[in-house]
Backbone as numpy.savetxt, mean C-alpha at the origin, in Angstrom:
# Nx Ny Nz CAx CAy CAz Cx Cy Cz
-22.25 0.99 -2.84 -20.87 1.25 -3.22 -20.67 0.85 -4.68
-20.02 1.62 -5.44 -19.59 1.48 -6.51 -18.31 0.43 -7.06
-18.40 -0.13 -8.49 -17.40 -0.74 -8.34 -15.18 -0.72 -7.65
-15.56 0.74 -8.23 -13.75 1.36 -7.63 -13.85 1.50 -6.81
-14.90 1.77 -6.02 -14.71 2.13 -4.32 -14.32 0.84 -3.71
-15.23 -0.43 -4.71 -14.90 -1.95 -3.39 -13.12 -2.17 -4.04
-12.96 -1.64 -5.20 -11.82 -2.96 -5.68 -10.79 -1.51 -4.85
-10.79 -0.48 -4.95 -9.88 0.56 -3.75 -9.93 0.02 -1.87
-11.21 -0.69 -1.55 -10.90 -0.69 -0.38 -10.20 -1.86 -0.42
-10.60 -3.04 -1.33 -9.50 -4.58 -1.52 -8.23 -4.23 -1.32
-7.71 -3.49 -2.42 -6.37 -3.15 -2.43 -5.75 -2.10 -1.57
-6.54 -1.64 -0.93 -5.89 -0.85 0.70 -5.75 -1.86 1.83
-6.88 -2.65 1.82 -6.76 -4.26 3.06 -5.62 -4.54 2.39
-5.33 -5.64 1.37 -4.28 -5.94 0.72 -3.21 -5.39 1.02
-3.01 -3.96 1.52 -1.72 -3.47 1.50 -1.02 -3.23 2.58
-2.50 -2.99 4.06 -2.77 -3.00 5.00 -1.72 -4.77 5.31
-2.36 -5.65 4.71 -1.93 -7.08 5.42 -0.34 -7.03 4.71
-0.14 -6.34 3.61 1.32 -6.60 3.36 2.45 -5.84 4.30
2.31 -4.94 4.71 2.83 -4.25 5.83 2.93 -5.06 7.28
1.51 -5.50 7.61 1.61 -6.22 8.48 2.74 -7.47 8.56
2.89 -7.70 7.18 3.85 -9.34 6.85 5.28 -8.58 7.20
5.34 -7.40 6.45 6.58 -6.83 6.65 7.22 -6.67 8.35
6.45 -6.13 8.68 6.95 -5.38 10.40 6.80 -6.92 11.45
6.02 -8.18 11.12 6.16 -9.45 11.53 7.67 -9.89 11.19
7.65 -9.43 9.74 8.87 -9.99 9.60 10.29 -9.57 9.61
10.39 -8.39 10.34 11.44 -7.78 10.69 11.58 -8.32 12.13
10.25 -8.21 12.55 10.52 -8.85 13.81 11.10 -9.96 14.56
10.89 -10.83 13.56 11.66 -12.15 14.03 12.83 -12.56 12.99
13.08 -11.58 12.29 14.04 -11.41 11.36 15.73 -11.75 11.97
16.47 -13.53 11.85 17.59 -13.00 12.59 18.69 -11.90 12.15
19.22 -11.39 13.50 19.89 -9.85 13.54 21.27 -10.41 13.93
22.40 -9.96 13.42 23.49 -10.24 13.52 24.35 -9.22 14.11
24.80 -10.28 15.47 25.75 -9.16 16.66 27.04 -9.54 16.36
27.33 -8.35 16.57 29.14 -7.75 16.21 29.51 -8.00 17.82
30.82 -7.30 17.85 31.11 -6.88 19.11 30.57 -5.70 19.91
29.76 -4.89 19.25 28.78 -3.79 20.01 28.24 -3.70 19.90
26.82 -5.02 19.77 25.95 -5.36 19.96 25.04 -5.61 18.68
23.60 -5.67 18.48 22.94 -5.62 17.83 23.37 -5.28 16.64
23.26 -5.39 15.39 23.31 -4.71 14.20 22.13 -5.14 13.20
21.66 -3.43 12.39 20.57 -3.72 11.37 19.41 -4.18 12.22
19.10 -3.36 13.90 17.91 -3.69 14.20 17.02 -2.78 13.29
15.63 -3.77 12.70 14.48 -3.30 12.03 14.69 -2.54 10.81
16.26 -1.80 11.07 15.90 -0.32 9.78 15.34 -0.50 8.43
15.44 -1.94 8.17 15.19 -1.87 6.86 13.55 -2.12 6.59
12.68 -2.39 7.58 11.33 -1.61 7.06 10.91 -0.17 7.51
11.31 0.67 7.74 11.39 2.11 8.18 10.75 2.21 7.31
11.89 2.59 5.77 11.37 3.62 4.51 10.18 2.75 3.90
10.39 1.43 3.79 8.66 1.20 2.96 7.50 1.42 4.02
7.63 1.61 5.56 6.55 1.76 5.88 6.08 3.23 5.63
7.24 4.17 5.55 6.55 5.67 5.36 6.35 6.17 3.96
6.63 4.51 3.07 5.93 5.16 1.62 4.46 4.25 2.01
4.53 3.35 2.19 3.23 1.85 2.42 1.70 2.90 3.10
2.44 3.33 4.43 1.36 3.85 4.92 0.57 5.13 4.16
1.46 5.84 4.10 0.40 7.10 2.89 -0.54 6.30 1.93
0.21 5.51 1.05 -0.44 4.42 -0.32 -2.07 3.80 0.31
-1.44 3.48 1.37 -3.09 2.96 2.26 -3.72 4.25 2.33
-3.27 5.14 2.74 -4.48 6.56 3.20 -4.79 6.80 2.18
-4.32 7.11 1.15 -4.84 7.51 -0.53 -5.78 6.46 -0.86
-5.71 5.40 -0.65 -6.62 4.31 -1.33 -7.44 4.42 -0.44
-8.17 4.42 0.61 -8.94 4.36 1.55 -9.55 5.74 1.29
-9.04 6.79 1.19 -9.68 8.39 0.77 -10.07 8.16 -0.47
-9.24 7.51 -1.49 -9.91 7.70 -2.99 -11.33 6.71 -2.65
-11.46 5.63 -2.34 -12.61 4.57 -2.13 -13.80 5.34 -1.34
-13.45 6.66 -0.80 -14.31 7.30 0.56 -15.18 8.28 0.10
-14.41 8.63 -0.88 -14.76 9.69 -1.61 -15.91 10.10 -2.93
-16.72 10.59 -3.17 -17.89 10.71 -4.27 -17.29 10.93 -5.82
-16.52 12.03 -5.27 -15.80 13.40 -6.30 -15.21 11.74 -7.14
-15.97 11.67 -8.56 -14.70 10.20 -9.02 -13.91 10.53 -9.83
-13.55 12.35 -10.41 -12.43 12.77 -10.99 -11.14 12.65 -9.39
-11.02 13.49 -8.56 -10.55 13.17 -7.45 -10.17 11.75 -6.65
-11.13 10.89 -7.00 -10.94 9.20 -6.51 -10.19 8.71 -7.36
-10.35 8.70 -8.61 -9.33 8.16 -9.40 -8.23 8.61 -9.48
-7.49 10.16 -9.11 -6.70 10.39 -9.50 -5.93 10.07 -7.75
-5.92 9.91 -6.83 -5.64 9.42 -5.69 -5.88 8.23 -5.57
-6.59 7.21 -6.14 -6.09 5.50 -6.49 -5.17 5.30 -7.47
-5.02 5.97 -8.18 -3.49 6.08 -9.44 -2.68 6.03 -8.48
-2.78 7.24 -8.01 -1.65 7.93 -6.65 -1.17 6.57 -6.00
-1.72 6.35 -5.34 -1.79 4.97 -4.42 -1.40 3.64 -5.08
-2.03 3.71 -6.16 -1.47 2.11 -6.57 0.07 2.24 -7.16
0.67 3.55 -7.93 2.20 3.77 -7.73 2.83 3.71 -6.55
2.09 4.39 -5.60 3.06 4.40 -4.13 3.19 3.02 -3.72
2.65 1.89 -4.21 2.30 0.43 -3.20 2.77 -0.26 -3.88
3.78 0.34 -5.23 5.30 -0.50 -5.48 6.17 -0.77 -4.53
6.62 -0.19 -3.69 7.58 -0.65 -2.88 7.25 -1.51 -1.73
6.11 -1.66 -1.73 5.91 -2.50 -0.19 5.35 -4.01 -1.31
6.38 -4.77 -1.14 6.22 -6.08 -1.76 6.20 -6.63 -3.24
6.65 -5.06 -4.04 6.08 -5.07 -5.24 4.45 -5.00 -5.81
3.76 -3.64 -4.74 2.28 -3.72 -4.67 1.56 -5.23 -4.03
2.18 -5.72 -2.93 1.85 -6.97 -3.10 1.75 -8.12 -3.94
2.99 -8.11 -4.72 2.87 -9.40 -5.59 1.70 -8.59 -6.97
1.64 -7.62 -6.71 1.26 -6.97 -8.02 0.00 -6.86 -7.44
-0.41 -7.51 -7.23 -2.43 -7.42 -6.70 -2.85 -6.18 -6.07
-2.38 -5.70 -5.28 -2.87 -4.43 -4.79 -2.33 -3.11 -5.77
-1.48 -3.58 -6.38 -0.82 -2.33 -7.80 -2.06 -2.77 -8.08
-2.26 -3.11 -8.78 -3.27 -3.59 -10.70 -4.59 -2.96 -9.74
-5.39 -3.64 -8.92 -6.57 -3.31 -8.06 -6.57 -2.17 -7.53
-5.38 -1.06 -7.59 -5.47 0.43 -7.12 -5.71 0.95 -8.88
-4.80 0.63 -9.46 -4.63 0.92 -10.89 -6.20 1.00 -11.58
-6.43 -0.23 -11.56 -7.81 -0.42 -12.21 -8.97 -0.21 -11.56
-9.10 0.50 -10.21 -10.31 1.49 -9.89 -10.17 2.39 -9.95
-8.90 3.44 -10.73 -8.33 4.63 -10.39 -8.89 4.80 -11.68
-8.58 4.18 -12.85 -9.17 4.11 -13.96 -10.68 4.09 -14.38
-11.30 2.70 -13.01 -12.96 2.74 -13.75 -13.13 4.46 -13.11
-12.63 4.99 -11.75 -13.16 6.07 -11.37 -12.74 7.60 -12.54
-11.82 7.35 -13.40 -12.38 8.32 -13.96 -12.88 7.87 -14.97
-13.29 6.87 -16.03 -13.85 6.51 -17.01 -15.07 6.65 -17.22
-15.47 6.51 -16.08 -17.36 6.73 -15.86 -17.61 8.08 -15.46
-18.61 8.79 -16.16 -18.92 9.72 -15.80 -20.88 9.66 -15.42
């Protein structure tokens, strides 16, 4: 394996476990009842999980992949999409999609 392929699959685990923190933490998230019941169950990780999860499939396809015009330009992809889930993780899984998206097209 090449170097962008390992630092693409880091930052797909990475993004993988930030999701996980998220949907834990909706879960035991306290929820505040009105008079008709429940309110603000979960909704508010909905939309980062249906940007989060693509961001993982792109990084996991760009890391999978030979083609390294194609890998890089789908770890770019990915490390923009994996702003919203935590702020790329505290930035680490941004910069580590970013910067294999880059070695993958730099090297020829």
């Amino acid at each position: 394996m090449e170097t962008y392929q390992i630092l693409g699959l880091v930052g797909s685990l990475l993004l993988v476990l930030a999701l996980a923190i998220m949907m834990l933490g909706m879960a035991v998230m306290p929820v505040g009842f009105g008079m008709m019941g429940p309110m603000m169950w979960s909704m508010g990780f909905f939309p980062f999980f249906l940007i989060g999860l693509p961001s993982v499939v792109l990084g996991i396809l760009g890391s999978a992949i030979s083609d390294r015009t194609a890998a890089g330009v789908l770890l770019i992809l990915a490390g923009i999409l994996s702003l919203p889930v935590f702020f790329g993780f505290f930035g680490i899984s941004f910069i580590l999609l970013i910067v294999a998206g880059a070695l993958a097209l730099s090297k020829k």
